[in-house]
C-alpha positions as semicolon CSV with decimal commas, in nm:
position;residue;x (nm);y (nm);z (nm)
1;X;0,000;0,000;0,000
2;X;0,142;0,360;-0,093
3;X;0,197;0,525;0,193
4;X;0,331;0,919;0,248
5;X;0,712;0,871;0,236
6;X;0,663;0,632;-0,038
7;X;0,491;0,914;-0,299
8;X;0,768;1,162;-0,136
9;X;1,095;0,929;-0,231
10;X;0,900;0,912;-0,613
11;X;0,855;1,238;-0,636
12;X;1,236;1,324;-0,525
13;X;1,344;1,079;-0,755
14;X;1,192;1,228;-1,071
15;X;1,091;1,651;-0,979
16;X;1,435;1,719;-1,002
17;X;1,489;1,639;-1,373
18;X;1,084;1,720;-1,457
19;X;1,075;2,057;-1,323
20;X;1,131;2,328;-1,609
21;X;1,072;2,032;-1,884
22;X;0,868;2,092;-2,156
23;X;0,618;1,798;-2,274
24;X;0,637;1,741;-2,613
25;X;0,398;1,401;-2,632
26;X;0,108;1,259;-2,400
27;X;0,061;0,881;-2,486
28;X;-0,238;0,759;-2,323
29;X;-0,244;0,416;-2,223
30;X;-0,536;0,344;-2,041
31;X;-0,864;0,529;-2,159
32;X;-1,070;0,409;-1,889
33;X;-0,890;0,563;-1,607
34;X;-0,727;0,863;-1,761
35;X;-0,993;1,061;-1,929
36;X;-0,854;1,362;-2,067
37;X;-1,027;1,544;-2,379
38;X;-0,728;1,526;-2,648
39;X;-0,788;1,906;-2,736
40;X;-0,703;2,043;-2,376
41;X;-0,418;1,768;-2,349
42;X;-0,293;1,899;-2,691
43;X;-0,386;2,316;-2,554
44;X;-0,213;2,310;-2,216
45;X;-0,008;2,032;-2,184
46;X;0,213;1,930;-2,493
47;X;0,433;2,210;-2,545
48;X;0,386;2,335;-2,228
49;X;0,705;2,278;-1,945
50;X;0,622;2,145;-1,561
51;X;0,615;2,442;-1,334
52;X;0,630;2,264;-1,016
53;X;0,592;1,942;-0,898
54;X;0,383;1,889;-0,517
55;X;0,232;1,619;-0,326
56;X;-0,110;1,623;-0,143
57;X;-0,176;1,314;0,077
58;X;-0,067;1,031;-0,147
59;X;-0,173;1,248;-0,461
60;X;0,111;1,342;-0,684
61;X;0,045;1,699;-0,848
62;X;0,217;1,843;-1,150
63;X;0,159;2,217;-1,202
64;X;0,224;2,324;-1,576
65;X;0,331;2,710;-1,706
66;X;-0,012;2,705;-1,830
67;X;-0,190;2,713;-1,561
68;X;-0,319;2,349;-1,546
69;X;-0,278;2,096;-1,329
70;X;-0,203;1,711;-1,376
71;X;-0,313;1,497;-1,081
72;X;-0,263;1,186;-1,020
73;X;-0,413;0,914;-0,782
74;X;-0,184;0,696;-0,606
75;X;-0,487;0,415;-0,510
76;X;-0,287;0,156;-0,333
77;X;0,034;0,068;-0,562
78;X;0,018;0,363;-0,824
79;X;0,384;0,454;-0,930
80;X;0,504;0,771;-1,110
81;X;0,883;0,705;-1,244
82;X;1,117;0,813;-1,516
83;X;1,183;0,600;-1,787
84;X;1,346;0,614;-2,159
85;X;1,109;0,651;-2,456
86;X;1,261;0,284;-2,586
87;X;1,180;0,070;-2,321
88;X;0,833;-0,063;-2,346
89;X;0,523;0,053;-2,096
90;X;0,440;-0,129;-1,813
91;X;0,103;-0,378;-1,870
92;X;-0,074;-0,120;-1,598
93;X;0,066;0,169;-1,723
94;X;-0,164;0,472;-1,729
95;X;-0,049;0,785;-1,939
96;X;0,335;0,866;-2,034
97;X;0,490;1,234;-2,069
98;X;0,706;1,280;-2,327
99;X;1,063;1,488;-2,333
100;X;1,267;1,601;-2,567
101;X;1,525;1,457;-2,460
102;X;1,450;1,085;-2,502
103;X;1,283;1,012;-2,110
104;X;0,911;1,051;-2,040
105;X;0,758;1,058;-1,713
106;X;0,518;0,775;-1,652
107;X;0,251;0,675;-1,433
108;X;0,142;0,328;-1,370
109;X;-0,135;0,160;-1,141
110;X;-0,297;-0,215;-1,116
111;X;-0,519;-0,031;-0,878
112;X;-0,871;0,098;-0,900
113;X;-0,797;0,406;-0,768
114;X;-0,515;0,542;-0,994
115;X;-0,700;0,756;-1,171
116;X;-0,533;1,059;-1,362
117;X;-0,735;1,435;-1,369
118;X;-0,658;1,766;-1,512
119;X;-0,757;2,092;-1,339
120;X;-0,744;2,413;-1,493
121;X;-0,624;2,708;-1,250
122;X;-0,443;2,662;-0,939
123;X;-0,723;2,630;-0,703
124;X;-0,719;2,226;-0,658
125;X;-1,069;2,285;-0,483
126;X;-1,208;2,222;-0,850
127;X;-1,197;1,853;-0,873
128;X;-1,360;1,770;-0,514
129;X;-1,045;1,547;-0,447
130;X;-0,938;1,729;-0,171
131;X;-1,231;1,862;-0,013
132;X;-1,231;1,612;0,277
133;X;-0,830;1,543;0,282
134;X;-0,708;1,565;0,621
135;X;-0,381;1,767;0,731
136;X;-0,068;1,706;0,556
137;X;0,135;1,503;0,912
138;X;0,417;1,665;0,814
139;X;0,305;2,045;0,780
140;X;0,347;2,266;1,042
141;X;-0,039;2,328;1,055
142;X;-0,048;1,936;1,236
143;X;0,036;2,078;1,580
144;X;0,000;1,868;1,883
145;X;-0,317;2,068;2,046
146;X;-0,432;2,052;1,641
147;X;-0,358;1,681;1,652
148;X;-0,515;1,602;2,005
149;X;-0,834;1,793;1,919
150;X;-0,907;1,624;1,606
151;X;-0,832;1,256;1,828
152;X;-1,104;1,425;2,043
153;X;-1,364;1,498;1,784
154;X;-1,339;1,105;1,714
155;X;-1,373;0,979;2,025
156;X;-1,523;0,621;1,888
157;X;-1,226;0,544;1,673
158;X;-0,931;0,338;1,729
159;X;-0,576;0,501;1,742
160;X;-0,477;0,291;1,460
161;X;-0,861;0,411;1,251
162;X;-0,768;0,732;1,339
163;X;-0,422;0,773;1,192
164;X;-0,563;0,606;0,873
165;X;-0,828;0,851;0,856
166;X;-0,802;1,016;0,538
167;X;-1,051;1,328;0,649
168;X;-0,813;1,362;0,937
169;X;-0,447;1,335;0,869
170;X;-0,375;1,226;0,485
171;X;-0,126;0,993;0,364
172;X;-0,081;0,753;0,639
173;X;-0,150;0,389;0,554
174;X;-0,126;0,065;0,733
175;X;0,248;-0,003;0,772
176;X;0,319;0,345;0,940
177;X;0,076;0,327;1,179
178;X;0,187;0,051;1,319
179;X;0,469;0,172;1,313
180;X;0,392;0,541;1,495
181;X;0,126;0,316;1,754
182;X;0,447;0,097;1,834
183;X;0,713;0,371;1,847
184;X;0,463;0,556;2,072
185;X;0,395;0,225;2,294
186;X;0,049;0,253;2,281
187;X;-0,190;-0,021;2,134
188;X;-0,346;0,073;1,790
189;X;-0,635;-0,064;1,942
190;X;-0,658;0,208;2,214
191;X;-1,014;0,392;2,198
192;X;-0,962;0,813;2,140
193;X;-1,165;0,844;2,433
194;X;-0,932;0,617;2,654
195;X;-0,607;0,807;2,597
196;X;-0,516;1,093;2,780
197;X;-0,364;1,392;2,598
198;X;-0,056;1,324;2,734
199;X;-0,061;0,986;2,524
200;X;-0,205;1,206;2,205
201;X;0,102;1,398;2,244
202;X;0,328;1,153;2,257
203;X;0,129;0,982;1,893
204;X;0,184;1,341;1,769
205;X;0,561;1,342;1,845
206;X;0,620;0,969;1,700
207;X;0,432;1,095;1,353
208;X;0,565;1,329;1,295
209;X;0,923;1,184;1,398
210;X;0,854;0,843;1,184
211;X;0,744;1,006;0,890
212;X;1,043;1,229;0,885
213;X;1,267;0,969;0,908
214;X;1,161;0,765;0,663
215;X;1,107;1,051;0,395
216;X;1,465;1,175;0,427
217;X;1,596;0,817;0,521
218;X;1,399;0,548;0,409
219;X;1,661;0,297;0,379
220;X;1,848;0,380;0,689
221;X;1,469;0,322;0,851
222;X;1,385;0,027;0,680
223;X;1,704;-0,130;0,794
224;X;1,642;-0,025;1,161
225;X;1,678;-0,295;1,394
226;X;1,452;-0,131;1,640
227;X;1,167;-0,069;1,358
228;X;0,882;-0,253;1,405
229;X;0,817;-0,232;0,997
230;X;1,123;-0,478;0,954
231;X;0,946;-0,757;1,145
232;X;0,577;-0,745;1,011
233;X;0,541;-1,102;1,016
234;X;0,360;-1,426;1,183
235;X;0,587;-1,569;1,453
236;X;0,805;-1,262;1,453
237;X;0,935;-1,073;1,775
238;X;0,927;-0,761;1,910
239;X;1,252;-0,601;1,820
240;X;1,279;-0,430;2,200
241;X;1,175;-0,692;2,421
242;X;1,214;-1,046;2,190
243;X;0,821;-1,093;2,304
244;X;0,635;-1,279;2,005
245;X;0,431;-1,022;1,841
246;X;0,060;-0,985;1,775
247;X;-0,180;-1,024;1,515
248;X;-0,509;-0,863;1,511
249;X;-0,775;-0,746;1,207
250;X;-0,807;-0,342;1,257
251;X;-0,987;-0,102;1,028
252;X;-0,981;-0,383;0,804
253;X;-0,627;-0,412;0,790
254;X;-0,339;-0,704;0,894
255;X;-0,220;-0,501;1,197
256;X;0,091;-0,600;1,456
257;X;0,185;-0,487;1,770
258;X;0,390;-0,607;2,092
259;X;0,165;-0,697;2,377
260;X;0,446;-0,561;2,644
261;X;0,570;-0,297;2,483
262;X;0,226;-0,126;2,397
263;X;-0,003;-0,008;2,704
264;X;-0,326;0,005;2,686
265;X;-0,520;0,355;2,749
């Protein structure tokens, strides 16, 4: 599942050589998912150079000099990566840009969800996509009081239903919160209503300092001996304490957890 750090490592792998490129071809290779009128792909996008290139939640955004935007839809394994012109599209590839320069930028997605939109203007309000998207966990706007009032205005949910709540904080999925719940030592199980703020702050602090780390050092973080994402699997143990791990169904996801390490509310 695409999760935040994972559409932030694609993005710094390709914005760098994107950014200030003109398009000079869109290939379409999916109509079904990518429906985009050929006269406004031919009026603001070929011929027309990437302005900027942003992320919102797990949607990747590329802003044109023309004022449009190009938006694309992670769903749960959507990829967008560099590639040359020769080497033949991926069977779920979506749409490929075209350079000059013999590289095109391509998206690709066996998922329902990776759908492609264009936006004209630079208000992204247009579409509807991100009318209900939750703060960015890594934008200063996610404060701790921010963060421990919106845990309060879902009292009902789970820790781990809350971090995975789209309309609340975008772009977490199910590997990370496990992660954040076990680097916090809570259960992802906890009720919002059980946990003191104290214990929201201390969620807040391990967000914020998981995601970090494994934007900027996603190897180094994957490799961690003392990550619980390194031992996500039946008959595994915790990597603190050696006790076995757990295995429980939440928010309709495969979710572990150490039964020492992480307190209850």
């Amino acid at each position: 599942m695409i999760e935040l750090p994972d559409v932030e490592r694609m993005i710094d792998a390709f914005a760098g050589y994107a950014t200030g490129k003109t398009v000079s071809v869109v290939l379409v290779d999916d109509d079904e998912t990518v429906d985009l009128e050929s006269d406004r792909v031919e009026e603001h996008i070929q011929g027309h150079a990437i302005d900027t290139v942003e992320r919102h939640g797990k949607y990747v955004v590329l802003r044109f000099r023309s004022e449009v935007s190009l938006i694309f839809d992670m769903g749960s394994d959507g990829e967008v990566y560099l590639e040359s012109q020769t080497a033949p599209p991926r069977e779920t590839s979506k749409i490929r840009l075209q350079f000059a320069a013999g590289r095109e930028l391509r998206f690709a997605s066996s998922s329902n969800g990776g759908d492609v939109y264009l936006l004209e203007g630079e208000d992204l309000s247009g579409l509807g996509l991100f009318d209900n998207l939750g703060l960015d966990p890594l934008s200063e706007e996610l404060t701790a009081p921010r963060f421990i009032a919106l845990a309060r205005d879902k009292s009902r949910s789970t820790l781990k239903g809350l971090l995975m709540n789209e309309e609340v904080v975008a772009g977490i999925g199910n590997e990370y919160a496990d992660e954040i719940c076990f680097q916090a030592s809570i259960r992802p199980d906890c009720k919002m209503a059980d946990l003191t703020d104290e214990q929201l702050g201390q969620v807040h602090k391990y967000l914020r300092r998981v995601l970090r780390r494994a934007t900027l050092h996603w190897q180094a973080a994957h490799s961690d001996p003392g990550w619980l994402i390194n031992r996500r699997r039946p008959g595994h143990t915790c990597p603190r304490c050696m006790t076995e791990l757990e295995s429980l169904s939440l928010v309709g996801k495969r979710t572990y957890l150490c039964p020492r390490c992480q307190r209850a509310a």
